[in-house]
DRENMAR-440301 format. One record per residue: residue number from 0; residue in one letter; x, y, z negated of N, C-alpha, C in turn. Coordinates in pm, 1 decimal. Layout:
<fidrens>
{NUM, 'A', {X, Y, Z}, {X, Y, Z}, {X, Y, Z}}
...
</fidrens>
This chain:
<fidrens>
{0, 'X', {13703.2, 8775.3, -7126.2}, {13561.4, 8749.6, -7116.8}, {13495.8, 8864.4, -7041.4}}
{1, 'X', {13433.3, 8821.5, -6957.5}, {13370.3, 8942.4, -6849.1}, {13209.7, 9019.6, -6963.0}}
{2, 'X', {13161.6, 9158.3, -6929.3}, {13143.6, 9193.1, -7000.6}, {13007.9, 9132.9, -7003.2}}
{3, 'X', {12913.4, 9080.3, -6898.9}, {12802.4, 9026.2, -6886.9}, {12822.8, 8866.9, -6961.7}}
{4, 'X', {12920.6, 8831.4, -7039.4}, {12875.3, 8730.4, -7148.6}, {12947.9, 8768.4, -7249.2}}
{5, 'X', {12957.3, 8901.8, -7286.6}, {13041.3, 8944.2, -7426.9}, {12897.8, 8967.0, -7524.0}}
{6, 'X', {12950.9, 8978.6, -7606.4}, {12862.4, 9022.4, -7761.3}, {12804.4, 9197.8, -7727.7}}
{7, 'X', {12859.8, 9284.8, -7637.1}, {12826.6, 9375.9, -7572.5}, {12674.2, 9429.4, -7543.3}}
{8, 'X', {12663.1, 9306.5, -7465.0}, {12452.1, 9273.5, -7396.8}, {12393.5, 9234.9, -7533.1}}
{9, 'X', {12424.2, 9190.9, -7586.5}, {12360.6, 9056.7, -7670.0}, {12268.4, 9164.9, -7729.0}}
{10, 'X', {12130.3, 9064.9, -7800.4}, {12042.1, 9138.2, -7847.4}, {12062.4, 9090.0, -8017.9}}
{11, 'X', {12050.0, 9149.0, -8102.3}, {12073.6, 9117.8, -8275.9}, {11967.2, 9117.7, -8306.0}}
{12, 'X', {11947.1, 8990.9, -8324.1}, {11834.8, 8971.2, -8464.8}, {11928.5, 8906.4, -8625.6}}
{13, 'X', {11859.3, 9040.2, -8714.2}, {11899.8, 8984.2, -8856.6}, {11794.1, 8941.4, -8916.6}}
{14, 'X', {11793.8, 8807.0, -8985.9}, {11709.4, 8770.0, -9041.1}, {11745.6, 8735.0, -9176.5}}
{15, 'X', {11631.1, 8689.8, -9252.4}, {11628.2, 8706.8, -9395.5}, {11534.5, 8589.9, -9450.0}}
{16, 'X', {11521.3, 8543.8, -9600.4}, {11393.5, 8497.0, -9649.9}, {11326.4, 8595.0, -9725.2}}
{17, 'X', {11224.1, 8592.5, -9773.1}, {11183.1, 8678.1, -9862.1}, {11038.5, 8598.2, -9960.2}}
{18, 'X', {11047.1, 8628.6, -10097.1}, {10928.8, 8617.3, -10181.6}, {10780.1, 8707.3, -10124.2}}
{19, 'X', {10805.2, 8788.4, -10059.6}, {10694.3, 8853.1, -10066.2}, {10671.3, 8934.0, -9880.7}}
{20, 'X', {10648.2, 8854.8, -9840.4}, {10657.6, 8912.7, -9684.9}, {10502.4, 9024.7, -9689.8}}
{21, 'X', {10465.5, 9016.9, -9730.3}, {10292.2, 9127.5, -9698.1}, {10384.2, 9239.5, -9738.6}}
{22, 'X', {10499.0, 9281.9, -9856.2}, {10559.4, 9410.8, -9903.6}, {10661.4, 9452.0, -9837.9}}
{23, 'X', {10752.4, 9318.3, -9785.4}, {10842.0, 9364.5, -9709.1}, {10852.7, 9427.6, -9584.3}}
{24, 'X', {10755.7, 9290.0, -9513.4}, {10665.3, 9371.2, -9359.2}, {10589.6, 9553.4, -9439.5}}
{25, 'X', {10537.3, 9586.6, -9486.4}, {10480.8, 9715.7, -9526.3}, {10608.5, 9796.2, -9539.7}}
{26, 'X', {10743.7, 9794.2, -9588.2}, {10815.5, 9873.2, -9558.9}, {10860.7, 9903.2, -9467.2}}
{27, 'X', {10882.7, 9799.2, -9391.6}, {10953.0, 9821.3, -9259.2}, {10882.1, 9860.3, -9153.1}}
{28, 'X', {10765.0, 9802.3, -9163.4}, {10666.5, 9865.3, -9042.2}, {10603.0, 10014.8, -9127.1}}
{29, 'X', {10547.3, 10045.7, -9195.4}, {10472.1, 10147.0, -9238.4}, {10620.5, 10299.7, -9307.3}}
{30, 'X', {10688.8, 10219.3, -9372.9}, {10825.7, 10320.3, -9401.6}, {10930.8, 10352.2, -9306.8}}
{31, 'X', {10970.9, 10241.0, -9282.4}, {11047.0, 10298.5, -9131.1}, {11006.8, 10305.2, -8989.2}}
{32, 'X', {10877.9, 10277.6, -8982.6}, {10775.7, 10298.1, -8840.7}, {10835.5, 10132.9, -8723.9}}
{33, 'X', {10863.9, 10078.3, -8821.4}, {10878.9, 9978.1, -8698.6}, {10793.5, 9916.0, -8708.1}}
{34, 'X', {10791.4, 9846.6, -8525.7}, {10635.8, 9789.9, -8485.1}, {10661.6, 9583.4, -8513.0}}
{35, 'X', {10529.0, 9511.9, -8535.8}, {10549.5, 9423.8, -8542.6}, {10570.9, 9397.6, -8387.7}}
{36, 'X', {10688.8, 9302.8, -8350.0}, {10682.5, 9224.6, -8233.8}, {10660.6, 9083.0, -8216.9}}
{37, 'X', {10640.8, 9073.7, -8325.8}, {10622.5, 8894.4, -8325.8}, {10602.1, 8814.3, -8465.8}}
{38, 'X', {10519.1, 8727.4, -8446.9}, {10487.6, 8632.4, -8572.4}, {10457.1, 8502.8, -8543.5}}
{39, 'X', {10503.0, 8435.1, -8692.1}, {10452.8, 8303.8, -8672.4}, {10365.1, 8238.8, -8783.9}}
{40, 'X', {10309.9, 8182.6, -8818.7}, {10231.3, 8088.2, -8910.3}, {10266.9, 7929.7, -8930.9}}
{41, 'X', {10310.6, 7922.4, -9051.4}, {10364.6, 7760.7, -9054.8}, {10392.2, 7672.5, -8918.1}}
{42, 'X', {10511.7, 7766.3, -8919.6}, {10602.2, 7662.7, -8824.8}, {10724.8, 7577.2, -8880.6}}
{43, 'X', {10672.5, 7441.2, -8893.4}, {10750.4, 7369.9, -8963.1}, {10796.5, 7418.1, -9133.3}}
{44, 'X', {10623.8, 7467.6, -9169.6}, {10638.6, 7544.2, -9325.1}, {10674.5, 7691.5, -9311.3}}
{45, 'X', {10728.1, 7730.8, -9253.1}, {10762.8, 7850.5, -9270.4}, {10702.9, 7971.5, -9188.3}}
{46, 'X', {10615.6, 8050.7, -9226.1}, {10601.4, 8171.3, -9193.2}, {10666.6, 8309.1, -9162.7}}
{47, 'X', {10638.0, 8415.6, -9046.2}, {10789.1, 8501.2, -9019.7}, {10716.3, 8631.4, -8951.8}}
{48, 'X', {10781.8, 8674.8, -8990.3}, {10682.9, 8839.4, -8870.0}, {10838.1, 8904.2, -8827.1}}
{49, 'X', {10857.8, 8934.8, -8704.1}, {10952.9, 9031.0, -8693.6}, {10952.8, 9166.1, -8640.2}}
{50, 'X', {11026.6, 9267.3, -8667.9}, {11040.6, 9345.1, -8645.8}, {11096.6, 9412.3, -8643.8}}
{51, 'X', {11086.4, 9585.7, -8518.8}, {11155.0, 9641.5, -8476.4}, {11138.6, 9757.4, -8360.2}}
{52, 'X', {11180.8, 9781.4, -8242.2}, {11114.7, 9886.3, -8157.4}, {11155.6, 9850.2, -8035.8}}
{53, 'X', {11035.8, 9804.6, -7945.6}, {11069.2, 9768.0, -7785.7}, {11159.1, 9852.6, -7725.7}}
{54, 'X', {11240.6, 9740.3, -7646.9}, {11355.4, 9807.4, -7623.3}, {11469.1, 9812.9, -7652.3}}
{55, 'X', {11485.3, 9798.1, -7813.3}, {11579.2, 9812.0, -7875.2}, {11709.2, 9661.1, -7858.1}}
{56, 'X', {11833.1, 9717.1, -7887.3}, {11913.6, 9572.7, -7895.7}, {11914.2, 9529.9, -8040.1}}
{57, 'X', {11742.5, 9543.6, -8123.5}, {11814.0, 9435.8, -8222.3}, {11685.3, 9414.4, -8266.0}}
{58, 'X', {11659.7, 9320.6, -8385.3}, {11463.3, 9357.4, -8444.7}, {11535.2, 9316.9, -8539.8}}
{59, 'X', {11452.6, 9284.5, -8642.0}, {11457.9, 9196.4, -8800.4}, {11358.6, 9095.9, -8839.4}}
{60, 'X', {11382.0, 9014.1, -8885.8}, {11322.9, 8907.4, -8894.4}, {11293.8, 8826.7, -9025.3}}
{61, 'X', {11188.3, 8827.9, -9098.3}, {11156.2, 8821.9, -9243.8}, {11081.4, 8724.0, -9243.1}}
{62, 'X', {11095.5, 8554.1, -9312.0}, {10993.6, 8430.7, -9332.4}, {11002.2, 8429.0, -9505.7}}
{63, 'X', {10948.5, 8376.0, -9463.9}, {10918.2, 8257.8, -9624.6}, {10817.5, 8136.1, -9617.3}}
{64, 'X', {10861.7, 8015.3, -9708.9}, {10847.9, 7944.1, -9704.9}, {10774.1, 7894.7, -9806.0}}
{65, 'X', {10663.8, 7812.5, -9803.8}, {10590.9, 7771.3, -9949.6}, {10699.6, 7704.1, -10000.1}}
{66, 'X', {10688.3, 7678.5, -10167.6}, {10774.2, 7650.7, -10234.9}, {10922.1, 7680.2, -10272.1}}
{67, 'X', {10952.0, 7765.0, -10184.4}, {11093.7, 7793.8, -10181.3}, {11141.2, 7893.3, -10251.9}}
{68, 'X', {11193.5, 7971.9, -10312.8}, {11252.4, 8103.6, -10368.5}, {11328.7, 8145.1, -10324.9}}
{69, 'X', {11341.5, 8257.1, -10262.6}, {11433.9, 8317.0, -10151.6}, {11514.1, 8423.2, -10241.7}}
{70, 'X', {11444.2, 8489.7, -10368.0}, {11514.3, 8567.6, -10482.7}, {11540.8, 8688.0, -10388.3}}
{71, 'X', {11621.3, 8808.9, -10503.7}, {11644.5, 8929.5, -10446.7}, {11792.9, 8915.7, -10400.5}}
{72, 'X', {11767.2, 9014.5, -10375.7}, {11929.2, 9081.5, -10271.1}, {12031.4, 9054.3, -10391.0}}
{73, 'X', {12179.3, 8972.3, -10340.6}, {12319.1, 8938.6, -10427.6}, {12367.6, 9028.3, -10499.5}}
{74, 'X', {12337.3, 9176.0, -10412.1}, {12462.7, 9312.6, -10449.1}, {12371.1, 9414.0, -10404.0}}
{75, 'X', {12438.0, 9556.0, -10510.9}, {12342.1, 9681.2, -10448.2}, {12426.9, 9742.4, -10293.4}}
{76, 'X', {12521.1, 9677.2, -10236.1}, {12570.8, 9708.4, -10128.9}, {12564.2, 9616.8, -10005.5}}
{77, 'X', {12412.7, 9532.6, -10032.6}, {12374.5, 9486.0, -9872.6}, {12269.0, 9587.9, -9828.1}}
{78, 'X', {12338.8, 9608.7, -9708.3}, {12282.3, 9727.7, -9633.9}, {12262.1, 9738.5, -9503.3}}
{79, 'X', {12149.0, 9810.5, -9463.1}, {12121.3, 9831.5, -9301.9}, {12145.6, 9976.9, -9324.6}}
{80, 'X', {12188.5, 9972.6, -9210.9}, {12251.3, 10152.7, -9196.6}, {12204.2, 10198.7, -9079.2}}
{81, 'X', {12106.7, 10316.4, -9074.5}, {12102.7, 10393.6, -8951.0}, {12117.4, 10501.6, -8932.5}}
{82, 'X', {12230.5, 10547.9, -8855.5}, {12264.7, 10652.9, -8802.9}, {12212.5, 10745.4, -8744.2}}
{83, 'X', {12115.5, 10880.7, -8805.8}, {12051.9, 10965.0, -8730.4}, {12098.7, 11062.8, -8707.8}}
{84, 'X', {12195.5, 11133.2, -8617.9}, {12240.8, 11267.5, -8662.1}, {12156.5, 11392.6, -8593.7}}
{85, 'X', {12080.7, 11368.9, -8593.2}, {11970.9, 11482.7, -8561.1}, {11905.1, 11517.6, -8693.9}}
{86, 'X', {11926.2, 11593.4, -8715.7}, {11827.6, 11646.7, -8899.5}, {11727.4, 11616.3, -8902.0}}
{87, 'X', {11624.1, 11691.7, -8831.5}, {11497.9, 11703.5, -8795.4}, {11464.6, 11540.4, -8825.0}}
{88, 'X', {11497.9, 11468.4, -8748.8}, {11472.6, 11326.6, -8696.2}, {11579.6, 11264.1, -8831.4}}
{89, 'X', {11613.9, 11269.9, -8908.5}, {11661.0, 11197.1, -9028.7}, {11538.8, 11250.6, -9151.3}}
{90, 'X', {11523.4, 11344.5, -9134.5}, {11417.4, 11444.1, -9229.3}, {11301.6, 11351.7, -9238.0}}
{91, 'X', {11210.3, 11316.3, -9073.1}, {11134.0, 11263.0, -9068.0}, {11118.9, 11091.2, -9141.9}}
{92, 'X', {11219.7, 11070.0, -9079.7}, {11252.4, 10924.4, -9113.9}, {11267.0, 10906.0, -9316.3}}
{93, 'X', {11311.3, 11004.1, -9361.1}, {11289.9, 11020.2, -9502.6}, {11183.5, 10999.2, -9560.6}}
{94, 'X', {11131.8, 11169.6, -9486.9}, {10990.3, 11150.4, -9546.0}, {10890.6, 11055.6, -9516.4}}
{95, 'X', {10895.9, 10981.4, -9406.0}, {10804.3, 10785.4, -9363.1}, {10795.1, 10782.1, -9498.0}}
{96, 'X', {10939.0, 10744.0, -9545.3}, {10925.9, 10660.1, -9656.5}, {10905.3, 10717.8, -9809.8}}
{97, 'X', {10917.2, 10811.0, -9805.3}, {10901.1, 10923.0, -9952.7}, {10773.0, 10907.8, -9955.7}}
{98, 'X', {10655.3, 10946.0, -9799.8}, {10496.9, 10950.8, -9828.4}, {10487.5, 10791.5, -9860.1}}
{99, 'X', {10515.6, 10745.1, -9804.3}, {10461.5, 10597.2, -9876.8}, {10497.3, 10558.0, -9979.6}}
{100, 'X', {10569.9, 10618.4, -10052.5}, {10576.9, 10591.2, -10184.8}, {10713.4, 10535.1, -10260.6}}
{101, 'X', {10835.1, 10530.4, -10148.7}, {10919.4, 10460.3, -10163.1}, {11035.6, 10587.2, -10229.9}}
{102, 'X', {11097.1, 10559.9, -10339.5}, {11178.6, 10677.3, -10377.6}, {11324.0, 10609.3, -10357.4}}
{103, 'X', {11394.2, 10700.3, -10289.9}, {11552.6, 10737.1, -10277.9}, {11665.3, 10698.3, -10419.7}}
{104, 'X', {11765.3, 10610.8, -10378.7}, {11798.6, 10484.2, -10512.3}, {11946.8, 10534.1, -10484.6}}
{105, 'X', {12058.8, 10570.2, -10615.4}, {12172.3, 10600.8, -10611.9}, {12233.9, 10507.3, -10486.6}}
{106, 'X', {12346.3, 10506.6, -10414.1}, {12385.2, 10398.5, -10400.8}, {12481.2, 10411.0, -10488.0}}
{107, 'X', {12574.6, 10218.0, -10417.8}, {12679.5, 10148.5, -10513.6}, {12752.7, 10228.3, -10467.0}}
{108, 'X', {12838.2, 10206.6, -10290.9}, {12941.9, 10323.5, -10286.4}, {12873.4, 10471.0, -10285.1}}
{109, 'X', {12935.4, 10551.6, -10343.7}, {12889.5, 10674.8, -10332.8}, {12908.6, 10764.4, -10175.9}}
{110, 'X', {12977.1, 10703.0, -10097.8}, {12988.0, 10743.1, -9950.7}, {12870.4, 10810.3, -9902.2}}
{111, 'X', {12777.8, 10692.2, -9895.9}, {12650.9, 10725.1, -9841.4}, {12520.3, 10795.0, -9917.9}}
{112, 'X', {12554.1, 10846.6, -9987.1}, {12498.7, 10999.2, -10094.9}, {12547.2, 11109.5, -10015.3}}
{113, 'X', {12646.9, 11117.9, -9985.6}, {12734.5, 11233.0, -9898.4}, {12647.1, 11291.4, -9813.5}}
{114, 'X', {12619.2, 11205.1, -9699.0}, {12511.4, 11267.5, -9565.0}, {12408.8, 11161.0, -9566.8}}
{115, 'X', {12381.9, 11115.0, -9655.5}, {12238.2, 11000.3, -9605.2}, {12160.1, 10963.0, -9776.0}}
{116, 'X', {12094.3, 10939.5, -9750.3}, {11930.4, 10866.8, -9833.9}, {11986.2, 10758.7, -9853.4}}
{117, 'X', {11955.3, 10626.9, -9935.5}, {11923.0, 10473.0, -9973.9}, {11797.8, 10469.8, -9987.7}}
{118, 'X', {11764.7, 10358.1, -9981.1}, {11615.3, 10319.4, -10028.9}, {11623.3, 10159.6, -10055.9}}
{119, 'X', {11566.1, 10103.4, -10173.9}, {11561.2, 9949.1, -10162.4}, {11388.6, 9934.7, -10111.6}}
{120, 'X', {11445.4, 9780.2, -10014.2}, {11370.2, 9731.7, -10027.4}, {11302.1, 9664.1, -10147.0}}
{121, 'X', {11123.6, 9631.2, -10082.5}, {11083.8, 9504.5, -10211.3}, {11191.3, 9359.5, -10265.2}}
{122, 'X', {11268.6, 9337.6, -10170.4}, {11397.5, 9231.5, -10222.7}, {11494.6, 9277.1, -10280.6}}
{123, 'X', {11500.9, 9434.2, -10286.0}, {11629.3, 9499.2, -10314.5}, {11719.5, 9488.9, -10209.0}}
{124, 'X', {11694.6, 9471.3, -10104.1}, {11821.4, 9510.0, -10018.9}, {11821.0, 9656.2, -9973.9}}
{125, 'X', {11932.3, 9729.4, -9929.9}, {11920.0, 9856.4, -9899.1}, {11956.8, 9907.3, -9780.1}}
{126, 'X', {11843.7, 10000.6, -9736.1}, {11855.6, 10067.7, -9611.3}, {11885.5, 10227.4, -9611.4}}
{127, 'X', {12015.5, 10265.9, -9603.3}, {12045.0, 10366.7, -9555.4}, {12014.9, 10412.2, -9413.5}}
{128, 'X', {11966.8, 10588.0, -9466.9}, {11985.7, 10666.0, -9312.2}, {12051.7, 10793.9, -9359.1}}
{129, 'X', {12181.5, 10760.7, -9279.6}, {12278.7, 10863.5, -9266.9}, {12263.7, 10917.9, -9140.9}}
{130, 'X', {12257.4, 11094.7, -9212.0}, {12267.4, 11205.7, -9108.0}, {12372.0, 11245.1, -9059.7}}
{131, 'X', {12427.2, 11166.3, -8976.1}, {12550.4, 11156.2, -8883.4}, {12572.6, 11088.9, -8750.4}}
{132, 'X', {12656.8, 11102.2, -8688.1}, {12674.0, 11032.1, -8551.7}, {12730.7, 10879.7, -8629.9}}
{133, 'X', {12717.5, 10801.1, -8515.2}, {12829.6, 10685.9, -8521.0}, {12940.6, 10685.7, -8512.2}}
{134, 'X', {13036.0, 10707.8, -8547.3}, {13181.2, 10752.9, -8542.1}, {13199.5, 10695.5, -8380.5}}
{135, 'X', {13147.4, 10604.8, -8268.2}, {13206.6, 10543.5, -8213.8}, {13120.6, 10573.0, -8049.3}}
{136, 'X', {13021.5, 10702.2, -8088.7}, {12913.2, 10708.2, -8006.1}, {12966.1, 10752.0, -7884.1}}
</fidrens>
């Protein structure tokens, strides 16, 4: 497969449902500084805001639906992981979310205690930022 149609280019969007999109959007945009890039309003019932940082190869993507129950996260080990290995710039990214109010949650594997923070989201899913390279950078 040539590399201009591999998974390589491709842009990632992860998406999700959620009970409570006004809390979830507030973490992600106000705790981890990402910008809204896009929304919708009952489209075909379902409402969605996504987000993330122009530019980037990926955003996130959070709806909900009237009537539906989307419930919390399965396991304390669904996780977004970001790799900061600049201190300074992991420090910051901490404290986003420490001033807003969000406090730092054991994780399940203990790995990521080692060099990085957890934090749950309002669904309970968890976003690590580990102060490290990408093993693969």
């Amino acid at each position: 497969m040539s590399q201009s149609g591999s998974l390589a280019t491709a842009h990632l969007r992860v998406a999700r449902p959620t009970d409570d999109l006004e809390a979830v959007v507030k973490f992600y945009r106000d705790g981890l500084g990402f910008t809204v890039i896009g929304e919708f309003h009952d489209h075909d019932g379902f409402d969605g805001v996504m987000l993330g940082r122009r530019g980037a190869a990926f955003h996130l993507e959070f709806t909900c639906k009237a009537g539906h129950t989307a419930g919390k996260a399965p396991t304390e080990d669904n996780l977004l992981v970001f790799y900061l290995p600049d201190r300074n710039e992991w420090l910051r990214a901490v404290g986003r979310l420490e001033d807003q109010g969000y406090e730092a949650v054991k994780s399940f594997n203990p790995y990521w205690d080692e060099r990085g923070k957890t934090f749950a989201d309002p669904d309970g899913y968890r976003v690590v930022f580990q102060n490290s390279e990408w093993p693969n950078s």
